[in-house]
C-alpha positions as MATLAB code, in Angstrom:
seq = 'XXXXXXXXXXXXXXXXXXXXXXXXXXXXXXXXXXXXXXXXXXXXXXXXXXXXXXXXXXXXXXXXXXXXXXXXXXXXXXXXXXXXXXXXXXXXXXXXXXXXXXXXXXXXXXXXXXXXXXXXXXXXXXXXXXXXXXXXXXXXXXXXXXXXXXXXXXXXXXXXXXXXXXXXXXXXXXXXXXXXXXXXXXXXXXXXXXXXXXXXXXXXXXXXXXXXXXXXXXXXXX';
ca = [
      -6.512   70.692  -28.697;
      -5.771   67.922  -26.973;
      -2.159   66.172  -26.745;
      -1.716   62.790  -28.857;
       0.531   60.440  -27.526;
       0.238   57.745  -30.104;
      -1.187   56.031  -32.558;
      -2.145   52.737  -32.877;
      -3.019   51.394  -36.595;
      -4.738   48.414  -37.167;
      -3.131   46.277  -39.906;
      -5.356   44.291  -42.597;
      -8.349   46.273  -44.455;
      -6.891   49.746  -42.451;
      -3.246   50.323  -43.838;
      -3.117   47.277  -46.461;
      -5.986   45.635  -48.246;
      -5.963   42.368  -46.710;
      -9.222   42.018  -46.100;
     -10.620   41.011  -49.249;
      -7.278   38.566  -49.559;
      -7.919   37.017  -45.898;
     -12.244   36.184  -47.232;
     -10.905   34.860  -50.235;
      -8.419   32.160  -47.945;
     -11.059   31.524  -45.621;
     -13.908   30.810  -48.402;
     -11.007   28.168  -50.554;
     -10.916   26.593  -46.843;
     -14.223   26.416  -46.166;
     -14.900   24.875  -49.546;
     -12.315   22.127  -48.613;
     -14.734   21.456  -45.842;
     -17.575   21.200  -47.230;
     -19.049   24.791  -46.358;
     -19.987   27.449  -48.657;
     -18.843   30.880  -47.352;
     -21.743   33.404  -46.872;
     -22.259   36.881  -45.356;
     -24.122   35.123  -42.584;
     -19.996   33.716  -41.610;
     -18.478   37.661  -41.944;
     -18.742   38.344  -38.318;
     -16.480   35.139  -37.726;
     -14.088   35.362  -40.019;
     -13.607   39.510  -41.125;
     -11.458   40.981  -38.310;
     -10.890   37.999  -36.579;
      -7.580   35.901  -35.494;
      -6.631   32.667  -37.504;
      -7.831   30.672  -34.736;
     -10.939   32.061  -34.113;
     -11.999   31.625  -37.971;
     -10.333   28.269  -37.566;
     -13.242   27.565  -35.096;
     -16.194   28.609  -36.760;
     -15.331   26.530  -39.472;
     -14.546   23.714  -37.660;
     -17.786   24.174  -35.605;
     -20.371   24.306  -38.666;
     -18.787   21.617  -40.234;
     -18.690   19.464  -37.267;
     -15.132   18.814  -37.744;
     -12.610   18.324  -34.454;
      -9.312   19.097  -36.051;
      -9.382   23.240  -35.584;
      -5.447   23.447  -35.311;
      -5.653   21.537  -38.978;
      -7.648   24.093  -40.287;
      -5.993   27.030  -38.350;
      -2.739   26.085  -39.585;
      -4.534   25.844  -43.163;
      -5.949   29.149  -43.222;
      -2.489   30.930  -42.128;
      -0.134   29.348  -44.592;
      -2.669   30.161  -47.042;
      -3.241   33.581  -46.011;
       0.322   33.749  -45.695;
       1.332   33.009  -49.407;
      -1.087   35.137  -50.539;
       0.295   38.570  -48.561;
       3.727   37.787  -49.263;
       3.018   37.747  -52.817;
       1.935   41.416  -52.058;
      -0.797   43.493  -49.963;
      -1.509   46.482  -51.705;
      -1.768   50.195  -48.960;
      -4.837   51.320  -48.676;
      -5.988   55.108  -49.333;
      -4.513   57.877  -47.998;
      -2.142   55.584  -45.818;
       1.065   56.672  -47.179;
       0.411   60.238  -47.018;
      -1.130   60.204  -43.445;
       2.042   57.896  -41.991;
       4.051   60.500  -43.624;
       2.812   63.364  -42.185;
       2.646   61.722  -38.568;
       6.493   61.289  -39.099;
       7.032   64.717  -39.655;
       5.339   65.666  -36.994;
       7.321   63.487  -34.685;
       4.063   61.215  -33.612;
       4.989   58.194  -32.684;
       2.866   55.272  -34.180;
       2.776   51.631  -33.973;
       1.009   48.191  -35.200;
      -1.580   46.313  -33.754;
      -2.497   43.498  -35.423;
      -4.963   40.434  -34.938;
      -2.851   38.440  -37.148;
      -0.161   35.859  -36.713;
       3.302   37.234  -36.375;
       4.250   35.622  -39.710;
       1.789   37.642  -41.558;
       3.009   41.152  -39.686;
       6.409   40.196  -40.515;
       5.538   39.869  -44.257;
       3.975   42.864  -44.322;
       6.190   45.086  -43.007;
       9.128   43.484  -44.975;
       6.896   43.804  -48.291;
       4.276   46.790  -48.607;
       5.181   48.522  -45.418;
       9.078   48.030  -45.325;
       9.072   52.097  -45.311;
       7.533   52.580  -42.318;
       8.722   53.359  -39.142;
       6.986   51.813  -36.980;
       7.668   52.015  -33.170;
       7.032   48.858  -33.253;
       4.845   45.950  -33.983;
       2.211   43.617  -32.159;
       0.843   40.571  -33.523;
      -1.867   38.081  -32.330;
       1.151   36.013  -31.072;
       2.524   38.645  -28.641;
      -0.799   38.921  -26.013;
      -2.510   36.061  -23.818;
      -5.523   37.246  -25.512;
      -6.388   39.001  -28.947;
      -8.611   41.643  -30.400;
     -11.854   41.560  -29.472;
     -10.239   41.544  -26.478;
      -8.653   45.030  -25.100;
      -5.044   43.422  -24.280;
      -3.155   44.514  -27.593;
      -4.803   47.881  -27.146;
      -3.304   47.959  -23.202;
      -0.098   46.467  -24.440;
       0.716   48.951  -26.838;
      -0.400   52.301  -24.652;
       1.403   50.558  -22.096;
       4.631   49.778  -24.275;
       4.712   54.113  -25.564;
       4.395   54.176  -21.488;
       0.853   56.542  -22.574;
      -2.648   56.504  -21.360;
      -4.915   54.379  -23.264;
      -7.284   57.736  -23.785;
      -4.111   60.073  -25.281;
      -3.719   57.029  -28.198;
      -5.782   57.032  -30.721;
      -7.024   53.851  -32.287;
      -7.438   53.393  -36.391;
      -9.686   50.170  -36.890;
     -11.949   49.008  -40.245;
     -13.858   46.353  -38.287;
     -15.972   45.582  -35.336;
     -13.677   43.549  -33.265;
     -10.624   45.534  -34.104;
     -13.244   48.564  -32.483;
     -14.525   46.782  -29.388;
     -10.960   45.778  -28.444;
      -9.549   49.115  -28.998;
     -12.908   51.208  -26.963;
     -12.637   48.390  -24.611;
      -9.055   49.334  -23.967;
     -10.273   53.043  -23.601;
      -8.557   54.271  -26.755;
     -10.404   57.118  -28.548;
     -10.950   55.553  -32.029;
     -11.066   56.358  -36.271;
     -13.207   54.144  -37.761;
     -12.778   53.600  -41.447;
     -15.232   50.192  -42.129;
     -14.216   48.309  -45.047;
     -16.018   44.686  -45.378;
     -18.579   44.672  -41.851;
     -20.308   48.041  -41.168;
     -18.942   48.846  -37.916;
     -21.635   50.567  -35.002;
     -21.308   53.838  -33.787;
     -20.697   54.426  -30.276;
     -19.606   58.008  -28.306;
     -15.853   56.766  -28.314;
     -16.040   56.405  -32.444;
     -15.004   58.676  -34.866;
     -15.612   57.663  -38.787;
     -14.144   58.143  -42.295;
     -14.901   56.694  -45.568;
     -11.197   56.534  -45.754;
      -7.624   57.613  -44.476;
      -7.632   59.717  -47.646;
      -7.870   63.302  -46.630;
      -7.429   62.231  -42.587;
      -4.311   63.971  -40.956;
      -2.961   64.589  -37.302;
      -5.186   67.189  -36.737;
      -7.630   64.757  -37.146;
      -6.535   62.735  -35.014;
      -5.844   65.363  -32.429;
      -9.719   65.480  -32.070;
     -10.937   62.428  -31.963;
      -8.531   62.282  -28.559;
     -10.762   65.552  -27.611;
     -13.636   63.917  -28.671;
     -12.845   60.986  -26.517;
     -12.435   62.459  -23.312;
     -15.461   64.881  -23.738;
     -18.169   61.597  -24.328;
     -15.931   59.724  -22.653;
];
């Protein structure tokens, strides 16, 4: 079976549910605005950085202030994860076991360092991450592949022997893009299948082993 260098875990909707908490901001914004959140807005807003949301709203409402309404959308999204983000399935278990096991894992997240802070002072305090990467910390954030390089780079691993754990279709482009073999576990957008892609209905269940193939699977479609 192929070696595993790392793992990289996606933050919001794949080790806390965030998600749900993040389309809940971005709809009370929205509303401020004038625009009724729909599913027809999910693929600009679910998965996406503050600023990118910030633009889509600003764009269909033919507003000019997007800073105003990024900065809008993070304090909000803010108080509402430091109040509490609850871990998804199977998360603690699965973190656990990588520990054991002496895996090294870390955070990549598409969301301001603020919110990555609160989170891993609040639901994730207990885990030991190698360390963190918010959308702050690259030039460029997921969909692009940067955080994905960053982090392989910063565990001093190939991209293909670190395995990617994403819920959404941006988090899964930047992470393929980056050449990281991936777990998919969707949670709000259905995310498309692609040779690089392995998926779960959940982290429940999902252990290094696991993991150990989808970095086998990786390199033989890859």
């Amino acid at each position: 079976m192929s070696a595993l260098a790392a793992v990289l875990f996606d933050m919001d909707g794949t080790l806390v549910d965030t998600e749900e908490l993040w389309w809940q901001v971005t709809r009370d914004v929205a509303a401020g605005l004038g625009h009724d959140l729909t599913d027809a807005d999910a693929p600009e807003v679910v998965g996406r950085a503050v600023e990118d949301t910030a633009a889509h709203l600003a764009r269909i409402t033919g507003r000019d202030d997007t800073e105003r309404v990024a900065t809008a959308l993070g304090d909000a999204f803010f108080r509402r994860v430091d109040a509490g983000a609850p871990l998804r399935p199977g998360v603690q278990r699965l973190l656990s076991e990588l520990e054991h096991e002496g895996v090294p894992f870390a955070l990549v997240s598409a969301s301001p360092r603020t919110v990555v802070d609160s989170v891993t002072r609040g639901a994730l305090a207990h885990v030991p991450f190698a360390f963190t990467l918010s959308a702050d910390d690259t030039v460029r954030t997921k969909p692009h592949p940067a955080p994905y390089r960053a982090a392989a780079e910063r565990f001093g691993a190939a991209p293909a022997a670190c395995v990617a754990v994403e819920d959404s279709p941006d988090g899964a482009a930047s992470a393929e893009a980056a050449g990281c073999p991936l777990l998919v576990v969707p949670s709000l957008l259905p995310v498309p299948p692609s040779p690089r892609r392995t998926f779960a209905d959940s982290l429940d269940g999902i252990g290094a082993a696991d993991l150990r193939r989808c970095v086998e699977a990786g390199r033989q479609k890859g």
